[in-house]
C-alpha angles and dihedrals in degrees: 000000000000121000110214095172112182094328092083099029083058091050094054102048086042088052085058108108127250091232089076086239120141122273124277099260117242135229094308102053099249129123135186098268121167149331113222111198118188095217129176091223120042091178087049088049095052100047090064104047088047116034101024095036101028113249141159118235104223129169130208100186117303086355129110120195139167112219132211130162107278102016138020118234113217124191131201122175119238138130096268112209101226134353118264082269107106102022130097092269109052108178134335117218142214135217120222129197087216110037091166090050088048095049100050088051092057091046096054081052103054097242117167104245129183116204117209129201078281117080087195095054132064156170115246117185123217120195107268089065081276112166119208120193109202136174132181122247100184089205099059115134098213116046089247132359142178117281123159159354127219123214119185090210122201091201107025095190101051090035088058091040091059109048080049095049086031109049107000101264120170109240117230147109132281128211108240102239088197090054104084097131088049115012119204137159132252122226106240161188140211137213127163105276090008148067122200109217112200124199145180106279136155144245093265097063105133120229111260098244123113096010111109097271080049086175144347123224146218132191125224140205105239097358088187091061082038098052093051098053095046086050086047091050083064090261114147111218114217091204118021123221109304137182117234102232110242092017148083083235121122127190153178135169131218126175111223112231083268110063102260116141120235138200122195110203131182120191098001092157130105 
């Protein structure tokens, strides 16, 4: 297997548009979408994400969105039953052009941040008990921009397997940014606007839904060719393809073997 490493993990975020629009989807057909996070306090949330990280609030029909280059953040308010801590995903992380200029903007705003080994890499904590992880890439050619999602895998290999077989992902390594005293690699997976960072998690990690990042989502180009082939591939869908009243928007859920919660989107998108 090839090891890619953070070259291709950089080409990909770079690849990402200016106009803060989703990645172009790969062969398959799947794109980064959307992170949906259950949260006691929308107004909280969006102060963060705007304010605080830098997003755009959009709308396509009924739906809210906060856009950034590379993913859209949704929030819908509810009494989550755990923090992301603890569940397959365990956090999902950023990257900044000015990661100085950002931090001294947290800071003056009393957010809760958590160095790491890497002066140029943080913590940031979101309400909901959310953890970002953000560093800073000095040529990036948006101020922030989508980057990652981290899965605590019981089994690596077939989790890595899947979201290839399943989605298309390239499969690869990743550098851990975090990792300066003793630096190692993540197996790894990615996807256009995304890499899948897998690591070493057990048996007791708890499903994603119902936490406060209750799924992640990813849009895909014909969801109704998509669904079937996943269904034919012997992949039980939770929700089938469905149409969002008052909007262009399809949609379909599945749950991985894992207990990660997935949305399937087509035309999110404003």
């Amino acid at each position: 297997m090839k090891c890619y490493v953070a070259l291709f993990t950089l080409a990909v975020l770079l690849a990402a548009p200016a106009s803060a629009q989703l990645v172009a989807p790969n062969e398959a057909g799947v794109t980064m979408g959307h992170v949906h996070l259950a949260v006691t306090d929308v107004d909280a949330q969006k102060q963060f994400w705007i304010s605080m990280m830098g997003g755009t609030l959009v709308k396509n029909g009924p739906l809210e969105l906060i856009q950034f280059p590379g993913v859209f953040i949704m929030l819908r308010k509810a009494e989550p039953s755990a923090p992301p801590a603890g569940s397959v995903v365990n956090h999902f992380g950023f990257v900044v052009k000015d990661m100085p200029g950002s931090l001294a903007k947290w800071k003056a705003a009393g957010l809760k941040i958590d160095p790491t080994e890497n002066p140029n890499e943080v913590y940031v904590n979101a309400p909901d008990g959310i953890r970002l992880e953000v560093y800073g890439v000095p040529n990036l050619p948006t101020a922030v921009q989508m980057n990652h999602i981290h899965y605590y895998a019981p089994d690596i290999p077939a989790m890595k397997a899947w979201y290839v077989k399943t989605f298309g992902a390239i499969p690869g390594q990743r550098a851990c940014v975090a990792c300066v005293s003793k630096p190692r690699m993540i197996e790894a997976g990615d996807l256009p606007g995304v890499n899948l960072s897998f690591a070493q998690g057990d048996k007791s990690v708890a499903p994603t839904k119902g936490r406060s990042l209750d799924h992640i989502g990813f849009e895909v180009k014909n969801l109704e060719e998509f669904t079937k082939k996943l269904e034919a591939q012997g992949i039980k869908l939770d929700v089938p393809l469905r149409q969002v009243p008052n909007s262009k928007t399809k949609i379909a859920f599945l749950t991985d073997p894992w207990g990660t919660y997935i949305e399937l989107t087509e035309g999110l998108a404003p």
